[in-house]
VOGU-3710 file (C-alpha; in Angstrom, 3 decimals, decimal comma):
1> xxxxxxxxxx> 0,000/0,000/0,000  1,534/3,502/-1,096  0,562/7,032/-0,153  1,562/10,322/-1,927  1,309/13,428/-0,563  3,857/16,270/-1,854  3,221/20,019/-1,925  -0,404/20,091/-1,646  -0,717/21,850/2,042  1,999/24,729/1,105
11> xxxxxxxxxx> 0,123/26,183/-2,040  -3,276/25,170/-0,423  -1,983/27,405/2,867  -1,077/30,342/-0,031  -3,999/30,403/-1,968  -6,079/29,928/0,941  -4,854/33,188/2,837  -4,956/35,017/-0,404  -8,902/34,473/-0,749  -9,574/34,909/2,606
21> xxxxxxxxxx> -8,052/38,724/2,311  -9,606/39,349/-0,631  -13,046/38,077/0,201  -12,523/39,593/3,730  -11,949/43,393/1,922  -14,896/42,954/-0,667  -17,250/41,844/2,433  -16,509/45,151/4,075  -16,637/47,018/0,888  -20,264/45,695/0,200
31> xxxxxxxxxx> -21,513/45,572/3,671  -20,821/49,373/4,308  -22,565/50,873/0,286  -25,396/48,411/1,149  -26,147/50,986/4,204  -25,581/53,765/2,769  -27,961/52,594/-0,228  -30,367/51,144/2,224  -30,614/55,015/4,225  -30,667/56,356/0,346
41> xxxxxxxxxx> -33,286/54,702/-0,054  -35,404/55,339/2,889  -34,518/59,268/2,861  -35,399/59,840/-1,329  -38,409/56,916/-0,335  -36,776/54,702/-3,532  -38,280/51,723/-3,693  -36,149/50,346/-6,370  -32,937/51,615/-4,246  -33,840/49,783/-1,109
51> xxxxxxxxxx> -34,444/46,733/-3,311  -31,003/47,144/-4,788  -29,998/47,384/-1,361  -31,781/43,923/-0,742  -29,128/42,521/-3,371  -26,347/44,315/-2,006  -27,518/42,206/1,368  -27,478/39,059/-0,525  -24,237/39,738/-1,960  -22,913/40,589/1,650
61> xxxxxxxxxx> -24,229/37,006/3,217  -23,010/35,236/-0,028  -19,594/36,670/1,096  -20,033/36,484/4,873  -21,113/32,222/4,333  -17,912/32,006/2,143  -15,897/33,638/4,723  -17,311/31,207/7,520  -16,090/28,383/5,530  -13,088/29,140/4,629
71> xxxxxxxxxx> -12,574/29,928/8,857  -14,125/26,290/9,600  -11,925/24,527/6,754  -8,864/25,575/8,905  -9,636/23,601/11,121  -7,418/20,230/11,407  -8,288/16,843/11,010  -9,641/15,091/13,450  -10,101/11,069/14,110  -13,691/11,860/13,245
81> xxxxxxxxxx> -12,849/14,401/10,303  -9,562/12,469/8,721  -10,226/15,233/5,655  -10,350/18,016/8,363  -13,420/20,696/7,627  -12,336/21,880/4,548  -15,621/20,195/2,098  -17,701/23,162/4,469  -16,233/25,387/1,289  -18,295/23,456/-1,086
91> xxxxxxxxxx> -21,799/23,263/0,886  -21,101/27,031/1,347  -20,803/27,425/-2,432  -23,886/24,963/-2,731  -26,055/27,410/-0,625  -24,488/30,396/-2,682  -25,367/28,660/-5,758  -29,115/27,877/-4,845  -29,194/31,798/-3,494  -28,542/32,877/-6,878
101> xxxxxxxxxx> -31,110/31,012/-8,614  -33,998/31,792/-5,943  -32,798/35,412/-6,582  -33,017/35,280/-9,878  -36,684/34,147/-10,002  -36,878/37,248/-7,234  -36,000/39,223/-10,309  -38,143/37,737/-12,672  -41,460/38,236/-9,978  -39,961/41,690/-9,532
111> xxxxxxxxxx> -39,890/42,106/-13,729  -43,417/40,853/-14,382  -44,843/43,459/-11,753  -42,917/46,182/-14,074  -44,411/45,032/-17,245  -47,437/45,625/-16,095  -46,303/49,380/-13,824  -43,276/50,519/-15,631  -41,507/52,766/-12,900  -40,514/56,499/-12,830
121> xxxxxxxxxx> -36,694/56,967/-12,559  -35,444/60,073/-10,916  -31,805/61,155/-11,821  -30,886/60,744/-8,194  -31,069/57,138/-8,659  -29,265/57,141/-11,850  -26,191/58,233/-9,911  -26,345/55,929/-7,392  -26,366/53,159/-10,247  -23,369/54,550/-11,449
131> xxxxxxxxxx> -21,655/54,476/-8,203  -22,989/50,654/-7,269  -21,475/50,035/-10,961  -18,011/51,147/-9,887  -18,267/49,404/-6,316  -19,273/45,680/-7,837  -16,639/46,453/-10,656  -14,063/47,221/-7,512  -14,859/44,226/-5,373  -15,193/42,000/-8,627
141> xxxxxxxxxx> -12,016/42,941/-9,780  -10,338/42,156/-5,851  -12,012/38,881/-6,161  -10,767/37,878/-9,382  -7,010/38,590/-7,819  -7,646/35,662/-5,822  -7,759/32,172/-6,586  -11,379/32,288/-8,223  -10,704/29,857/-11,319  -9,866/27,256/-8,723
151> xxxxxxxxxx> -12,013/27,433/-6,041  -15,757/26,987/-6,207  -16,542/28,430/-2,862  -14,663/32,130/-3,979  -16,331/31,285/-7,612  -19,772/31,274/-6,199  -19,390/34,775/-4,269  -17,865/36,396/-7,205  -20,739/35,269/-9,366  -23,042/37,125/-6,536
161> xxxxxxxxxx> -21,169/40,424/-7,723  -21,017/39,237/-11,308  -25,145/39,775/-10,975  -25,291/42,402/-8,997  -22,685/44,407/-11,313  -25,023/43,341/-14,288  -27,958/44,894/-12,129  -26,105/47,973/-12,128  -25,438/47,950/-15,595  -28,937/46,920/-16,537
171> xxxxxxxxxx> -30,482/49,759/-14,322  -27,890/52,412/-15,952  -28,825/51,597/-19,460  -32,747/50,972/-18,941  -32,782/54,761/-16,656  -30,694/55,904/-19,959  -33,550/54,745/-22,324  -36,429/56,243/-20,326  -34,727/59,371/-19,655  -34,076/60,005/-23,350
181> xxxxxxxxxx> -36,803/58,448/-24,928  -39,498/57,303/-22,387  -38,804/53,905/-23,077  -40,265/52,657/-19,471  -40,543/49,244/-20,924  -36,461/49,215/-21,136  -36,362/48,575/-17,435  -38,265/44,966/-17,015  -36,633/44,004/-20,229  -33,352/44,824/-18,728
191> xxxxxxxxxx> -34,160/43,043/-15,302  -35,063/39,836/-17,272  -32,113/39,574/-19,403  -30,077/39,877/-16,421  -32,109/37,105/-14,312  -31,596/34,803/-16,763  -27,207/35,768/-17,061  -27,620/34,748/-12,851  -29,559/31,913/-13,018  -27,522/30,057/-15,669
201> xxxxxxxxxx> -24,679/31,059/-13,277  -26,369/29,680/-10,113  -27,092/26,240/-11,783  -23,453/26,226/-12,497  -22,418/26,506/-9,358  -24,897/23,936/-7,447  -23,977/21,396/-10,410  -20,316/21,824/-9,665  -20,732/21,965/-5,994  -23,004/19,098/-6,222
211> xxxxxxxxxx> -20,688/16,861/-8,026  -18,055/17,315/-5,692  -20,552/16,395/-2,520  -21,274/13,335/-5,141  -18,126/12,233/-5,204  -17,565/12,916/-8,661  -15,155/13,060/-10,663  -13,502/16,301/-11,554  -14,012/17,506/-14,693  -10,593/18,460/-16,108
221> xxxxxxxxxx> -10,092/14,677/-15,101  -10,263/11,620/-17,702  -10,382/8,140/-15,680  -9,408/6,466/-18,732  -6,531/7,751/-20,010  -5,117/7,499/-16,175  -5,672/3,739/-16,462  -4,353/3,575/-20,112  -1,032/5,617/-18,667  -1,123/3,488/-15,559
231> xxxxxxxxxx> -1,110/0,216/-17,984  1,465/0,987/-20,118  4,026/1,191/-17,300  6,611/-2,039/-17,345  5,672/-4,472/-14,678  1,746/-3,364/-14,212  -0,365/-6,486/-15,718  -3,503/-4,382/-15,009  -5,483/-1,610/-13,217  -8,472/-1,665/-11,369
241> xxxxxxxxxx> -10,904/-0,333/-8,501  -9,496/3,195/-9,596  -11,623/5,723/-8,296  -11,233/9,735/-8,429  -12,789/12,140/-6,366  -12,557/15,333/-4,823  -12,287/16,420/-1,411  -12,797/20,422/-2,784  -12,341/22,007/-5,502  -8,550/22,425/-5,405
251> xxxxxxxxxx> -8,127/18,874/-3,924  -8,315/16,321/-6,325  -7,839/12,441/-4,836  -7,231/9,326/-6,307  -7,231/5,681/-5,307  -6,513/2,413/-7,244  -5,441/-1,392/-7,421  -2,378/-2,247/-9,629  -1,821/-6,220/-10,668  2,172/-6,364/-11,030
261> xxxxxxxxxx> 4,331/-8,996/-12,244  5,756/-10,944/-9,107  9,446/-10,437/-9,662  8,757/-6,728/-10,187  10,634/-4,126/-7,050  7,088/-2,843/-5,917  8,186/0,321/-4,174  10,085/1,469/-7,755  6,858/0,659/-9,448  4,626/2,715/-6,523
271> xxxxxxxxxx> 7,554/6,003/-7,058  6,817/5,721/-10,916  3,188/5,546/-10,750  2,609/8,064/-8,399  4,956/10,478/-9,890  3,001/9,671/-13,164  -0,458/10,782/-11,575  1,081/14,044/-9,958  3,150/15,424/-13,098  0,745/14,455/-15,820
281> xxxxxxxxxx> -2,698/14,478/-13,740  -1,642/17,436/-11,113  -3,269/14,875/-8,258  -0,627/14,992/-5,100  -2,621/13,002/-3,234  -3,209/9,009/-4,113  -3,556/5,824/-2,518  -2,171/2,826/-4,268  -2,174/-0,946/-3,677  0,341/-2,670/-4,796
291> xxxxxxxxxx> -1,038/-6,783/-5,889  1,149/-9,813/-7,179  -0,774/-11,867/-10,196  -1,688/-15,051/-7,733  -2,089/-12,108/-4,565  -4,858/-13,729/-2,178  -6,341/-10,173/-1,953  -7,005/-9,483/-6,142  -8,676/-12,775/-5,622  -10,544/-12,064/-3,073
301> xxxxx> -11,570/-8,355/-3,909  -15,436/-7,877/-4,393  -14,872/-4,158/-5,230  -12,646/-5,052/-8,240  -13,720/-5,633/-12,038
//
């Protein structure tokens, strides 16, 4: 039996203190406009800004549940937690996922009621569009410094901004149209188009998140040509019970069976395959049993094919 485990915890500690500043500064960031646009709102009695607001909330909690996991997936392993708390990251992005969807159909209830009342927009509320713009294009620009590609949880609170900056954008060009031209339809249309940009990137995110709590197989992650690689090696007769999974998004894991010739050196055969599945599958962490042709245990193995 072999175990591989090389580099993993450094880069994870990096990247993980990286996107804990960043989300930590763009939680602030949107916590304190969503005040002020909340007090805007009840001053200038804006409906539309204190619903903005609303978002601006959502955003904030999307942030504040990604910054609670990240805090619980320091935590070590335990005996009861072998993984430690780090999979928290993925339910978070789970819950951020399904928030963005539910919001989205917000938007779409919200549109339907404008179709049939198209609102009044004041210029006042044009400029704090503007100024929400340049706020979500701020914090989405902070989160995109961090590791955002990678990890699903940071992923799913940038795609929170991602909606809300296309809210902003949305309300800027539909207050544009019914300024100039009275075009009070512009604004449902707007609101529409930009429900159905958040709920495709909701789904996204649940699916993702989903087939990680699944334990799925990662997608930049072909199963067969790791066994085809894994066969070709000299000494492996043949590969089996391989299973990949991951523990979170940047934490790919693999375990397998390999059938080796008995006069093989097993633990050069277990350096070669595992530095095979780090340098041309970028998984650190695998579990590998080592079986003779005639090995008692192949024979006995329910679990292998």
């Amino acid at each position: 039996m072999g175990h591989h485990h090389d580099g993993h915890n450094h880069n994870h500690h990096h990247h993980h203190s990286s996107n804990m500043k960043v989300l930590f500064f763009s939680f602030i960031i949107i916590f304190l406009f969503m005040i002020v646009e909340a007090i805007g709102g009840i001053i200038t009695n804006s409906l539309a800004l204190i619903s903005d607001a609303g978002h601006m909330l959502s955003d904030a909690a999307a942030m504040g549940l990604s910054l609670v996991a990240f805090k619980i997936g320091e935590k070590k392993a335990t005996m009861d937690k072998t993984f430690g708390y780090r999979r928290f990251e993925i339910i978070a992005a789970f819950i951020n996922g399904a928030a963005l969807i539910l919001i989205a159909f917000f938007i779409f209830y919200e549109a339907i009621q404008r179709f049939v009342e198209p609102p009044n927009v004041s210029g006042s509320m044009m400029i704090i569009a503007v100024i929400g713009l340049i706020i979500n294009i701020f914090v989405a620009w902070l989160l995109m410094r961090g590791d955002s590609k990678e990890n699903l949880n940071l992923r799913s609170a940038l795609l929170h901004v991602f909606g809300d900056l296309l809210g902003s954008v949305g309300a800027i060009i539909a207050g544009t149209l019914i300024l100039l031209f009275g075009w009070n339809i512009a604004d449902p249309i707007a609101s529409v188009i930009v429900a159905i940009l958040i709920v495709f990137s909701g789904i996204r995110i649940t699916k993702d998140s989903l087939n990680i709590l699944m334990e799925g197989k990662p997608e930049n992650i072909n199963i067969a040509s790791i066994k085809e690689s894994l066969s070709k090696m000299d000494g492996i007769e043949d590969v089996h019970d391989l299973h990949v999974w991951s523990i979170t998004s940047e934490f790919p894991t693999l375990s397998c069976h390999l059938i080796v010739q008995e006069s093989i050196d097993r633990d050069q055969i277990l350096q070669r395959a595992k530095e095979l599945i780090h340098h041309h599958f970028n998984i650190s962490h695998c579990t590998i049993q080592i079986e003779g042709i005639n090995s008692i245990i192949h024979k006995n193995c329910n679990s292998c094919d």
